[in-house]
Biopython code that builds the backbone (N, CA, C, O; Angstrom):
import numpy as np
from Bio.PDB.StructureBuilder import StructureBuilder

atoms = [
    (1, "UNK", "N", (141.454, 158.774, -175.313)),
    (1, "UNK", "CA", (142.488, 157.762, -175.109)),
    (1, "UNK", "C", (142.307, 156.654, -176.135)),
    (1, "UNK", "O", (141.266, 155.997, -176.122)),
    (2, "UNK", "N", (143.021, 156.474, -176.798)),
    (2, "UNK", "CA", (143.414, 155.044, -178.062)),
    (2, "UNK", "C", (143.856, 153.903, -177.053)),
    (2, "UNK", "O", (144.889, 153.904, -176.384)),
    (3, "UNK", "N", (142.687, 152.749, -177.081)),
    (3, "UNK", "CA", (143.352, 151.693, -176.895)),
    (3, "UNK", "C", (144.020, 150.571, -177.733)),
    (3, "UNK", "O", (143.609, 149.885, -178.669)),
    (4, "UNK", "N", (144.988, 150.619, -177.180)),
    (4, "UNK", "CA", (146.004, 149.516, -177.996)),
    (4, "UNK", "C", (145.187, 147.770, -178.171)),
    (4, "UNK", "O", (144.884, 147.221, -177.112)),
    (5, "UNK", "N", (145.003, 147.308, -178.992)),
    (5, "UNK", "CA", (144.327, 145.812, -178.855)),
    (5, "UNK", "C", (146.079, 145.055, -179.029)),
    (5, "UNK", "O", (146.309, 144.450, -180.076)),
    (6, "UNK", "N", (146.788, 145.118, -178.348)),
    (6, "UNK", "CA", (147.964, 143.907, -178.565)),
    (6, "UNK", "C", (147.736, 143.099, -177.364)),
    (6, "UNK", "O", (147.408, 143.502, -176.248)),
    (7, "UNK", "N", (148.040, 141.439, -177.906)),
    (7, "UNK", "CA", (148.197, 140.773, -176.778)),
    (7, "UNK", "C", (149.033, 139.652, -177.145)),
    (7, "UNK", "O", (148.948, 139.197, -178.286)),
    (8, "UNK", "N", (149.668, 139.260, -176.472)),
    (8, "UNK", "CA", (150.577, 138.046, -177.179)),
    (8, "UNK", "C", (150.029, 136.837, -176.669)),
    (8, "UNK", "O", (150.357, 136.253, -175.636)),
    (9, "UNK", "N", (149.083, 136.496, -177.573)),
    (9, "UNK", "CA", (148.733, 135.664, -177.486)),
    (9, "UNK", "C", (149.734, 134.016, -177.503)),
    (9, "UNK", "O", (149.402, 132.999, -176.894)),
    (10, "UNK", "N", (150.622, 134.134, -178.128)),
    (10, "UNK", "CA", (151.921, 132.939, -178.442)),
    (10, "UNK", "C", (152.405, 132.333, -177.010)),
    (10, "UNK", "O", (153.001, 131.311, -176.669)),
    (11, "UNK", "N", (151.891, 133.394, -176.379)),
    (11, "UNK", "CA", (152.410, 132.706, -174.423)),
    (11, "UNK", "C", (151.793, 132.233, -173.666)),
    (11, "UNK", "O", (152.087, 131.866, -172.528)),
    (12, "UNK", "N", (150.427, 132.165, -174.470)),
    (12, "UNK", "CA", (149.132, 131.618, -173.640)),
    (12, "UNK", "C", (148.827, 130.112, -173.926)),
    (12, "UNK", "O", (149.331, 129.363, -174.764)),
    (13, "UNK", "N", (147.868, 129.884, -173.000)),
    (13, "UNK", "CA", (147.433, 128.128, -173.343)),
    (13, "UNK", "C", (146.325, 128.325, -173.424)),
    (13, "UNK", "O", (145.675, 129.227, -172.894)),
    (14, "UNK", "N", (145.910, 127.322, -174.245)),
    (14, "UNK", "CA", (144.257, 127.208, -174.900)),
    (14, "UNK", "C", (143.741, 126.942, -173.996)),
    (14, "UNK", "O", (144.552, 126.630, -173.123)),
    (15, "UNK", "N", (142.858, 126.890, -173.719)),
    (15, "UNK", "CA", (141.888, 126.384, -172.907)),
    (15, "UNK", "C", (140.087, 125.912, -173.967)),
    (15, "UNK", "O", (139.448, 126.350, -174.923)),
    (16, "UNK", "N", (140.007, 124.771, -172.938)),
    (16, "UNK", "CA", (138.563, 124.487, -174.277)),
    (16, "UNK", "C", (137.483, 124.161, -173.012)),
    (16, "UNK", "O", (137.529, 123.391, -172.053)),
    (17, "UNK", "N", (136.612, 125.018, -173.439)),
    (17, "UNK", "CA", (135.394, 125.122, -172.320)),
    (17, "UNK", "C", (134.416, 123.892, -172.968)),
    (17, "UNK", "O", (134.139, 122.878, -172.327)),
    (18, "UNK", "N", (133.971, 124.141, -174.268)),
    (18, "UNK", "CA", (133.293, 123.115, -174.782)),
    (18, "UNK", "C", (133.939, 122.375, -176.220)),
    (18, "UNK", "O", (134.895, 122.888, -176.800)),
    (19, "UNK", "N", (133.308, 121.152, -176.690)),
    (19, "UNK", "CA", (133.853, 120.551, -177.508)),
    (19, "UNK", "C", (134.082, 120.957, -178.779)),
    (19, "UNK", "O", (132.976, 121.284, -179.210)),
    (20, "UNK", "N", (134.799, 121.101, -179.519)),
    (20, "UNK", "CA", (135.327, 122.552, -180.679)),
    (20, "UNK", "C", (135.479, 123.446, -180.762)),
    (20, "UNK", "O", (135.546, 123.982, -181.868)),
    (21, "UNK", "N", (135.630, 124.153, -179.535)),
    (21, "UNK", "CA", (135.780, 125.572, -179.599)),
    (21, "UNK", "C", (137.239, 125.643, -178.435)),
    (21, "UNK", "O", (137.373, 125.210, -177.290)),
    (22, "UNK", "N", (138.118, 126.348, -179.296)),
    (22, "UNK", "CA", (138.889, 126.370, -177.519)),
    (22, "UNK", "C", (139.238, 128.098, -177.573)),
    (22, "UNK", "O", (138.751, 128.753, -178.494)),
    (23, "UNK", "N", (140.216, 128.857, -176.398)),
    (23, "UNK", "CA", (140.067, 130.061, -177.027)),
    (23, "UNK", "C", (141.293, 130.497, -175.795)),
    (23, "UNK", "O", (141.528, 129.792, -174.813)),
    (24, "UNK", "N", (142.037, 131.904, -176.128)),
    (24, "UNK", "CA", (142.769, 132.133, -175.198)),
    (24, "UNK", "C", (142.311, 133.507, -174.887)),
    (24, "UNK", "O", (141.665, 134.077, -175.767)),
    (25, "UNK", "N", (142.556, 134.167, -173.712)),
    (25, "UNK", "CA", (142.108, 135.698, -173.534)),
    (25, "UNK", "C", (143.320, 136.250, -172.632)),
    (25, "UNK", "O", (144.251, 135.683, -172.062)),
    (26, "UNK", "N", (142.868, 137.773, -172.755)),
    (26, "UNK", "CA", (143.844, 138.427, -171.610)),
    (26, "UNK", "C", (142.977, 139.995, -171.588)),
    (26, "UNK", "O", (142.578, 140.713, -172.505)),
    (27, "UNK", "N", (142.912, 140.118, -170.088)),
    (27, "UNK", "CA", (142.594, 141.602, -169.962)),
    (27, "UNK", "C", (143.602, 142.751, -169.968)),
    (27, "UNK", "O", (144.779, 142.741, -169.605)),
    (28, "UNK", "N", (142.851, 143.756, -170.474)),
    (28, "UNK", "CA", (143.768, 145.112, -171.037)),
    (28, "UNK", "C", (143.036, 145.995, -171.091)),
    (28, "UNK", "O", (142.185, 145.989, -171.980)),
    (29, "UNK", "N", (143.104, 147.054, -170.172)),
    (29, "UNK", "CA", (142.301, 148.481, -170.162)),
    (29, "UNK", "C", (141.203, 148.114, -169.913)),
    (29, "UNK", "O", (140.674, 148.121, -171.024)),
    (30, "UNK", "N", (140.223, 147.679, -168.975)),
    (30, "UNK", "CA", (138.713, 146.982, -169.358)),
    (30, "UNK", "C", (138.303, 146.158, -170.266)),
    (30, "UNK", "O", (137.099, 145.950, -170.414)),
    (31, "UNK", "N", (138.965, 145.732, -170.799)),
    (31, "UNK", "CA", (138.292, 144.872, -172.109)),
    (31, "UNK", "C", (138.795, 143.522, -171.653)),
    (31, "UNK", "O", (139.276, 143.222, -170.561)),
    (32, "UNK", "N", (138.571, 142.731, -172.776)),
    (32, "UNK", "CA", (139.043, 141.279, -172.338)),
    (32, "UNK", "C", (139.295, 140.711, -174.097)),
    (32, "UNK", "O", (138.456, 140.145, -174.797)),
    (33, "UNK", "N", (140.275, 140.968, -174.356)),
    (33, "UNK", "CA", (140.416, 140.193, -175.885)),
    (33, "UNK", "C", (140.690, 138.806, -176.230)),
    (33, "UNK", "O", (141.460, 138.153, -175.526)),
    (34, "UNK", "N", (140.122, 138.292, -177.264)),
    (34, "UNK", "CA", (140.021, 136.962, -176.781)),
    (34, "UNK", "C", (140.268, 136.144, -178.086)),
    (34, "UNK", "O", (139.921, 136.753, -179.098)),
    (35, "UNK", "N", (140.783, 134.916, -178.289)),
    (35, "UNK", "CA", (141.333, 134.467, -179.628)),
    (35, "UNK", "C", (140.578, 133.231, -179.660)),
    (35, "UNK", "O", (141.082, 132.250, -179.114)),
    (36, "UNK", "N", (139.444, 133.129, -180.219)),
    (36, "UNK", "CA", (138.810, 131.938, -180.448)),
    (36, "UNK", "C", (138.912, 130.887, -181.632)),
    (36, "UNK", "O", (138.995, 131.144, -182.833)),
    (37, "UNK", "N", (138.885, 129.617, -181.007)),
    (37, "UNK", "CA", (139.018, 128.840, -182.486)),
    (37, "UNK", "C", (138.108, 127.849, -182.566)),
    (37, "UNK", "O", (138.407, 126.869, -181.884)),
    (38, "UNK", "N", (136.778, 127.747, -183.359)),
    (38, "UNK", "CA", (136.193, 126.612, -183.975)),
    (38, "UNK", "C", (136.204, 125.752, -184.465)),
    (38, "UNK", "O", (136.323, 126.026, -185.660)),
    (39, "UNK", "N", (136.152, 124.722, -184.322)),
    (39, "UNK", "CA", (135.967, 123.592, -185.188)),
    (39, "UNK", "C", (135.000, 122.846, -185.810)),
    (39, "UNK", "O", (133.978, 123.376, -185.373)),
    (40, "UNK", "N", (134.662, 121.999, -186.515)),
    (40, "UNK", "CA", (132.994, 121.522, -187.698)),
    (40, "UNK", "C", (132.863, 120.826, -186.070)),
    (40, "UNK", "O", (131.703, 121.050, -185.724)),
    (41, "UNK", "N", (133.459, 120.217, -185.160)),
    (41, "UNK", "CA", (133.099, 119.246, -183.887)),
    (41, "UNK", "C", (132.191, 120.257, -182.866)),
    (41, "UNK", "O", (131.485, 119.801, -181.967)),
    (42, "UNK", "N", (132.330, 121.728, -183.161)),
    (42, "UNK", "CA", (131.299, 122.300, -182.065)),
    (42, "UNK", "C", (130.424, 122.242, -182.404)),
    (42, "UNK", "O", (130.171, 122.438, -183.593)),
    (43, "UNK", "N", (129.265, 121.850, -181.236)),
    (43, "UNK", "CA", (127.697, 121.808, -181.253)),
    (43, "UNK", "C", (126.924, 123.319, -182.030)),
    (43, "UNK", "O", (127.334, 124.457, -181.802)),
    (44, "UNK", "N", (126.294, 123.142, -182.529)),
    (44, "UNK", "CA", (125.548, 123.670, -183.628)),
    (44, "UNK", "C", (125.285, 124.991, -182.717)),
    (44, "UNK", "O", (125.558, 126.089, -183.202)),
    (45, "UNK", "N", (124.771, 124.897, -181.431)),
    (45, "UNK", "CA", (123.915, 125.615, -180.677)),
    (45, "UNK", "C", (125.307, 126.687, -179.689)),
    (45, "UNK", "O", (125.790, 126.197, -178.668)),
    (46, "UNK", "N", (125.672, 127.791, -180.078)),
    (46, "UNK", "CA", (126.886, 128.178, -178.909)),
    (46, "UNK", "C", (126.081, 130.014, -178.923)),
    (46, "UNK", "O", (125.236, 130.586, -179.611)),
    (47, "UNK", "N", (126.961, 130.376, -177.729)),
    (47, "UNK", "CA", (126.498, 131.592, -177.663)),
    (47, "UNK", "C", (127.459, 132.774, -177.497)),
    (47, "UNK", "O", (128.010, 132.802, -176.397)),
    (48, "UNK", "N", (127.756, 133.678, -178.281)),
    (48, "UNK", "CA", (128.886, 134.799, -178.042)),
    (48, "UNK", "C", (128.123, 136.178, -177.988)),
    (48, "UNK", "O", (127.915, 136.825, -179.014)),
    (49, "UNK", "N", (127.735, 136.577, -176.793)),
    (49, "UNK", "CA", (126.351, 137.351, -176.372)),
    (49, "UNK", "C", (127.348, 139.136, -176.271)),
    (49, "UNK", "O", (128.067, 139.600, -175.386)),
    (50, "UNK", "N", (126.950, 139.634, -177.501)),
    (50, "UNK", "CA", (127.341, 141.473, -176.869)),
    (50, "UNK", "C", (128.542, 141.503, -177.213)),
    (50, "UNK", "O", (129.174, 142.187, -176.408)),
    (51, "UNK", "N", (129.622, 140.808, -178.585)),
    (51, "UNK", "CA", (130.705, 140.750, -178.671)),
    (51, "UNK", "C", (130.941, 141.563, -180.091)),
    (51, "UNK", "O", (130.160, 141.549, -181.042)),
    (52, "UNK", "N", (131.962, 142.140, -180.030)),
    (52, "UNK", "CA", (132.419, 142.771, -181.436)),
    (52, "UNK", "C", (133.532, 141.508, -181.761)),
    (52, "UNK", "O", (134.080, 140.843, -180.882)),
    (53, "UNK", "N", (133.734, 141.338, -183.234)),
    (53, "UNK", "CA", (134.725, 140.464, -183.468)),
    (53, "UNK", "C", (135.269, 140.398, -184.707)),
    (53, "UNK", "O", (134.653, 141.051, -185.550)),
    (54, "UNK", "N", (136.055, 139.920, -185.016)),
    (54, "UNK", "CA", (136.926, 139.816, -186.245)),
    (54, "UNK", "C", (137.629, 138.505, -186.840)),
    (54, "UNK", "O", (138.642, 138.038, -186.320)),
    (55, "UNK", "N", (136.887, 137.829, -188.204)),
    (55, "UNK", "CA", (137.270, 137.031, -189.036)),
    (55, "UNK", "C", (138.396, 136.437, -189.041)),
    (55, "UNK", "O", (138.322, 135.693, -190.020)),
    (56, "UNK", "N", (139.441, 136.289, -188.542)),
    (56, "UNK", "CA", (140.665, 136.130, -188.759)),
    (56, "UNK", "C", (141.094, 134.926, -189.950)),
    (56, "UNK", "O", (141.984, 135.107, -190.781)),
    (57, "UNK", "N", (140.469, 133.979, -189.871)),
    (57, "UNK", "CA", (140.538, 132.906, -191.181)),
    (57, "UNK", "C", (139.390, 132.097, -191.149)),
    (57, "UNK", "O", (138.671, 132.383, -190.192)),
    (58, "UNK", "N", (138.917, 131.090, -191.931)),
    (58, "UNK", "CA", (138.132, 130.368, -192.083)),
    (58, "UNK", "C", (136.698, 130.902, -192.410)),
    (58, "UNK", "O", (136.658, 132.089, -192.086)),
    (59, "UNK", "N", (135.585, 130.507, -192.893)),
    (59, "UNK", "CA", (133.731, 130.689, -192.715)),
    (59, "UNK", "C", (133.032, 130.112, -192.103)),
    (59, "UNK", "O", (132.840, 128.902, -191.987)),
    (60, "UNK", "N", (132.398, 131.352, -191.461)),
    (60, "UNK", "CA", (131.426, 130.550, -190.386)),
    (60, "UNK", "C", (130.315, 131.177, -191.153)),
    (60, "UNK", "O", (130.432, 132.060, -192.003)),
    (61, "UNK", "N", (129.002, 130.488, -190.657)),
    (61, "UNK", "CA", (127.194, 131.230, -190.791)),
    (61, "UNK", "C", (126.986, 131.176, -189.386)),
    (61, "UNK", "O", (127.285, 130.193, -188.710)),
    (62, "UNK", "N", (126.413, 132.347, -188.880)),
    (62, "UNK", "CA", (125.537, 132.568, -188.050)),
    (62, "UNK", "C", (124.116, 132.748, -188.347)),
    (62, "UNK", "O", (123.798, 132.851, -189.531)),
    (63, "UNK", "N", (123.291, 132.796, -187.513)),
    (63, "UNK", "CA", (121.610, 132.248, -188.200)),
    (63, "UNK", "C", (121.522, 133.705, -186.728)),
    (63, "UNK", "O", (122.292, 134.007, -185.816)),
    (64, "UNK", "N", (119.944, 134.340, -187.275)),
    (64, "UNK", "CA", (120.111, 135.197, -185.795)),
    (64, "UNK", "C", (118.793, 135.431, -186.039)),
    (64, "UNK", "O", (118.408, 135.026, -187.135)),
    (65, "UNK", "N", (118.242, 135.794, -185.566)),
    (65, "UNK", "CA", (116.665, 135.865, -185.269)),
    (65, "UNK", "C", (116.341, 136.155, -186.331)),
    (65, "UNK", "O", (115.744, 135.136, -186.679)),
    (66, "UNK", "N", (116.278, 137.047, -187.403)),
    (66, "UNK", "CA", (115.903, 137.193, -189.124)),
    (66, "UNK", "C", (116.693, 137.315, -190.074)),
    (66, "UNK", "O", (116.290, 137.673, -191.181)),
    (67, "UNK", "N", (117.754, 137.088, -189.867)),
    (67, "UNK", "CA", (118.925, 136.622, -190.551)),
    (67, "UNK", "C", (119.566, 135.593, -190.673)),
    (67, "UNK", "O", (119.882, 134.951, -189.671)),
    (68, "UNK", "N", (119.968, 135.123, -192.132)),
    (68, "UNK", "CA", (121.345, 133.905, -191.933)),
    (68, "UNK", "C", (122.787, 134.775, -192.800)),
    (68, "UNK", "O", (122.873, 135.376, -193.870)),
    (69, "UNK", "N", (123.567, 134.519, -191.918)),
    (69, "UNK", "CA", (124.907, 135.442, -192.464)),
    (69, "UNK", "C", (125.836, 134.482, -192.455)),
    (69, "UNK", "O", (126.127, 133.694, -191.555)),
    (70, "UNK", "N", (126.472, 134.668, -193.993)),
    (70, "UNK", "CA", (127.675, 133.637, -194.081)),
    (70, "UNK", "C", (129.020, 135.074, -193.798)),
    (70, "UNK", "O", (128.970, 136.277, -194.057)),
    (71, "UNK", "N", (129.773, 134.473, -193.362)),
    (71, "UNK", "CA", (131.299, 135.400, -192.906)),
    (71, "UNK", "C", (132.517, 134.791, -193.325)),
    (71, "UNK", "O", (133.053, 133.727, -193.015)),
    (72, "UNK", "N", (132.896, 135.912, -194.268)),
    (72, "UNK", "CA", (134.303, 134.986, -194.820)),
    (72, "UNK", "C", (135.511, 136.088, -193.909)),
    (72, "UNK", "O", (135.432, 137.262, -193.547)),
    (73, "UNK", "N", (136.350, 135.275, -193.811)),
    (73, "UNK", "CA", (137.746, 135.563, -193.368)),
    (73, "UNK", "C", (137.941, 137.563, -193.992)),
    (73, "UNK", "O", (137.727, 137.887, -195.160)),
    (74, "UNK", "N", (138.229, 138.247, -193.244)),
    (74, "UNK", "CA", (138.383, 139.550, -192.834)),
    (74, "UNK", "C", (137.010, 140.360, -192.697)),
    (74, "UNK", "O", (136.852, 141.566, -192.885)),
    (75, "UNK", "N", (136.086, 139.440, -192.337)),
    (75, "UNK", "CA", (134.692, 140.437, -192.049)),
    (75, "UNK", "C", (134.737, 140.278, -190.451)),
    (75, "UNK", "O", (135.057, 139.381, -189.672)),
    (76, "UNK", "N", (134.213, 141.714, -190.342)),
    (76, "UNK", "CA", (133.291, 141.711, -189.032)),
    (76, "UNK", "C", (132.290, 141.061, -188.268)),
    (76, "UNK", "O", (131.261, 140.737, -188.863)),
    (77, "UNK", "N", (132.369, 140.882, -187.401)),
    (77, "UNK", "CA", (131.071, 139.734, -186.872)),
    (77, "UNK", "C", (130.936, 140.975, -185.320)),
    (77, "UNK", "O", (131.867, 141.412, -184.643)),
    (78, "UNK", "N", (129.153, 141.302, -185.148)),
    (78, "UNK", "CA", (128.742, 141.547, -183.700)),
    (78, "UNK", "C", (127.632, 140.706, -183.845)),
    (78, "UNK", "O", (126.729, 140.547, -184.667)),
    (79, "UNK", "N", (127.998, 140.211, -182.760)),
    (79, "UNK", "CA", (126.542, 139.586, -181.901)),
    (79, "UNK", "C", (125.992, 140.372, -180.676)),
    (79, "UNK", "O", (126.498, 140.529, -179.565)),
    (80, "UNK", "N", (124.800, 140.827, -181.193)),
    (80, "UNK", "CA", (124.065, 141.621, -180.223)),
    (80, "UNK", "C", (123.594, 141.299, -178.817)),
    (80, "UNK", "O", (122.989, 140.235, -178.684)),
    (81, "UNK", "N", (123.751, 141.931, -177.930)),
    (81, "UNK", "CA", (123.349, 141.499, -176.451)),
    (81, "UNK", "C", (122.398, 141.698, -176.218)),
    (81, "UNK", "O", (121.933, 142.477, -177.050)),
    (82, "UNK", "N", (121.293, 141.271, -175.032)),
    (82, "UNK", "CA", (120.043, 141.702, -174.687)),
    (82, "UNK", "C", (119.473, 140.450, -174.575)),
    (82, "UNK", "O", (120.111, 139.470, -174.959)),
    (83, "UNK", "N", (118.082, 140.307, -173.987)),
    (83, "UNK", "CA", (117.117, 139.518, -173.592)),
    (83, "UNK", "C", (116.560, 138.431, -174.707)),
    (83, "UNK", "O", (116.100, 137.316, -174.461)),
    (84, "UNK", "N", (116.705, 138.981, -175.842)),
    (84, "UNK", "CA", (115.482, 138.483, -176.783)),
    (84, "UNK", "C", (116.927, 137.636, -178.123)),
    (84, "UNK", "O", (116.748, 136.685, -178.884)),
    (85, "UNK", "N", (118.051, 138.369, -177.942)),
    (85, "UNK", "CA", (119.137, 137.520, -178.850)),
    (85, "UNK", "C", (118.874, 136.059, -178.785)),
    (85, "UNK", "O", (118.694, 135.328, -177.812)),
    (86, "UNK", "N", (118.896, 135.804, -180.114)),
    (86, "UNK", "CA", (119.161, 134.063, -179.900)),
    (86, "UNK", "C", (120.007, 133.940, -181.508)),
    (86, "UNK", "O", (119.724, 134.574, -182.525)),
    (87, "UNK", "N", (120.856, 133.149, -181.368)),
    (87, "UNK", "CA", (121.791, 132.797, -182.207)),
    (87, "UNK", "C", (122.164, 131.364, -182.564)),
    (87, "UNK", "O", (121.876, 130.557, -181.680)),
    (88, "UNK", "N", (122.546, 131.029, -183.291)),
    (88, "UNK", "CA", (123.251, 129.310, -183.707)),
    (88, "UNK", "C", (124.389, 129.988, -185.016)),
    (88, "UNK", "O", (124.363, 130.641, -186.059)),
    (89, "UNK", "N", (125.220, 129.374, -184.192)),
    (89, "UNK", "CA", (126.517, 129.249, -185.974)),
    (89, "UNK", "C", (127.353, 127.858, -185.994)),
    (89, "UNK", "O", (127.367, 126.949, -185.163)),
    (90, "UNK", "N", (127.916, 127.973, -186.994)),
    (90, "UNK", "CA", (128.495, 126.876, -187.747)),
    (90, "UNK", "C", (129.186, 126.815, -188.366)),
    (90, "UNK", "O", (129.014, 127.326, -189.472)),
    (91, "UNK", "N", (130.241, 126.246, -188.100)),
    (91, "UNK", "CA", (131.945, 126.585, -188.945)),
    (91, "UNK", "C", (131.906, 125.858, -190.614)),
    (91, "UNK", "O", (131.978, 124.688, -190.991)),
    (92, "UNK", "N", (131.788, 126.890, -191.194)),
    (92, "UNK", "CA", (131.893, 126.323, -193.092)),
    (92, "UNK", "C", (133.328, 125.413, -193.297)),
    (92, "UNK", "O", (133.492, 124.383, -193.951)),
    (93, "UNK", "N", (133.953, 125.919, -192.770)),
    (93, "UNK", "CA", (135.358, 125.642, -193.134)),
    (93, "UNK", "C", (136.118, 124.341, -192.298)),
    (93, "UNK", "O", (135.427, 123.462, -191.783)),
    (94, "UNK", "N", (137.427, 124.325, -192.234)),
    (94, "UNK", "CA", (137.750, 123.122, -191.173)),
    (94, "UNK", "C", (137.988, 123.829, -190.041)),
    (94, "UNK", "O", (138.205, 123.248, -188.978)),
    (95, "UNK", "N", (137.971, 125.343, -190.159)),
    (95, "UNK", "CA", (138.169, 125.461, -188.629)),
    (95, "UNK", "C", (137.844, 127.608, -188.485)),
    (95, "UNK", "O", (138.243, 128.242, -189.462)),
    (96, "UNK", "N", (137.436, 128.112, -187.771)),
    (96, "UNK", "CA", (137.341, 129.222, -187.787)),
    (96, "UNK", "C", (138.131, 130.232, -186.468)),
    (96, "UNK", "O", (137.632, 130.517, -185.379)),
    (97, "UNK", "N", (139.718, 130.693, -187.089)),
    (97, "UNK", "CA", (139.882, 131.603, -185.906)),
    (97, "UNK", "C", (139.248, 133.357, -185.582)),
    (97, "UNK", "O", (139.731, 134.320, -186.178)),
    (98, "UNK", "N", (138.158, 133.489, -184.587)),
    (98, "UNK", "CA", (138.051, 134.699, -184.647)),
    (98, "UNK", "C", (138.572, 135.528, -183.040)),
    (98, "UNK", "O", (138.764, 135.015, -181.937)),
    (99, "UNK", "N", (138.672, 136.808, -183.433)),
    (99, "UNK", "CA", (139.230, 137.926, -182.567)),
    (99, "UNK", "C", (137.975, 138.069, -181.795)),
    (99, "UNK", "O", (137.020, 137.956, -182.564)),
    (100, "UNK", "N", (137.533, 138.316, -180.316)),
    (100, "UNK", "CA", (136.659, 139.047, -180.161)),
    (100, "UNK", "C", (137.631, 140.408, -179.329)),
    (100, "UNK", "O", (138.767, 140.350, -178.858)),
    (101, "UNK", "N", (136.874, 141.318, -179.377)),
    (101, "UNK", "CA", (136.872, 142.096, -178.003)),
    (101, "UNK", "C", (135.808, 142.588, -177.217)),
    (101, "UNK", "O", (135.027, 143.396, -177.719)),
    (102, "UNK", "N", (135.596, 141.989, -175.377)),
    (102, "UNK", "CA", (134.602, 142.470, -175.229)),
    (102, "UNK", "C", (135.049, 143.385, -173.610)),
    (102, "UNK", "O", (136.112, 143.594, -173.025)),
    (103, "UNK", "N", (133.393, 143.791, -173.310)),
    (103, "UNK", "CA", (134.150, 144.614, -171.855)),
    (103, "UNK", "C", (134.200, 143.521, -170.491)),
    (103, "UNK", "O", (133.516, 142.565, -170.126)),
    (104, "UNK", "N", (134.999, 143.997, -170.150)),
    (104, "UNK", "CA", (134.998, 143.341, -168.804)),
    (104, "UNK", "C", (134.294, 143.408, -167.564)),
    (104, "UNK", "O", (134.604, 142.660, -166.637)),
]
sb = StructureBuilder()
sb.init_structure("model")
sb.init_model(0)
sb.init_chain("A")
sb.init_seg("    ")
for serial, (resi, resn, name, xyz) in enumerate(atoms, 1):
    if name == "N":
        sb.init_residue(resn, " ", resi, " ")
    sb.init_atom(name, np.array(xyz, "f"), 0.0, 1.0, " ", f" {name:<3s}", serial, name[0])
structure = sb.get_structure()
C-alpha cells in the first residue's frame, strides 16, 4: 500500500508550543505529518526524537552526539530515537520550514 503524504495544511492554525517554533499537523493512515517552523528566537536546546523530515526552506545545524550537520533547504533530516539520543539545533537562517513525518 502507497501512502499518500497530502495534507492541506492552508486550513490549519499554527499552534506554538514553545517560543520559535510553531507547527501544524494532521493524522493520515497512522502517521502524523507535521509542518514545522523555526525561528533564530527558539531556545538552542529542542527535541524532535525518531522523526524523518524534510528541508523545506531555510538552514538549520543540528549538533548530535558525534556530529555537527549543517542542512540546507531540500535535504533530509532524521533524528534518531532511543535512550542515549541527545540533540541541540539552530536555525542559520531567519527562519526554517521543515516537513516531518512521524508514526502515531
Amino acid at each position: 500500500m502507497t501512502v499518500q503524504y497530502k495534507a492541506d495544511f492552508d486550513k490549519l492554525e499554527w499552534e506554538t508550543p514553545i517560543k520559535g517554533m510553531r507547527h501544524k499537523y494532521i493524522d493520515q493512515n497512522n502517521l502524523r505529518m507535521r509542518l514545522v517552523e523555526y525561528s533564530k528566537e527558539m531556545p538552542r536546546h529542542w527535541c524532535e526524537k525518531g522523526h524523518y523530515g524534510y528541508l523545506l526552506e531555510g538552514q538549520m545545524e543540528i549538533e548530535y552526539e558525534n556530529a555537527k550537520i549543517i542542512y540546507n533547504q531540500g535535504d533530509g533530516i532524521f533524528i534518531p530515537e532511543g535512550p542515549d539520543h541527545k540533540h541541540r539545533g539552530r536555525v542559520l537562517s531567519d527562519k526554517a520550514l521543515v516537513f516531518f513525518i512521524e508514526k502515531v
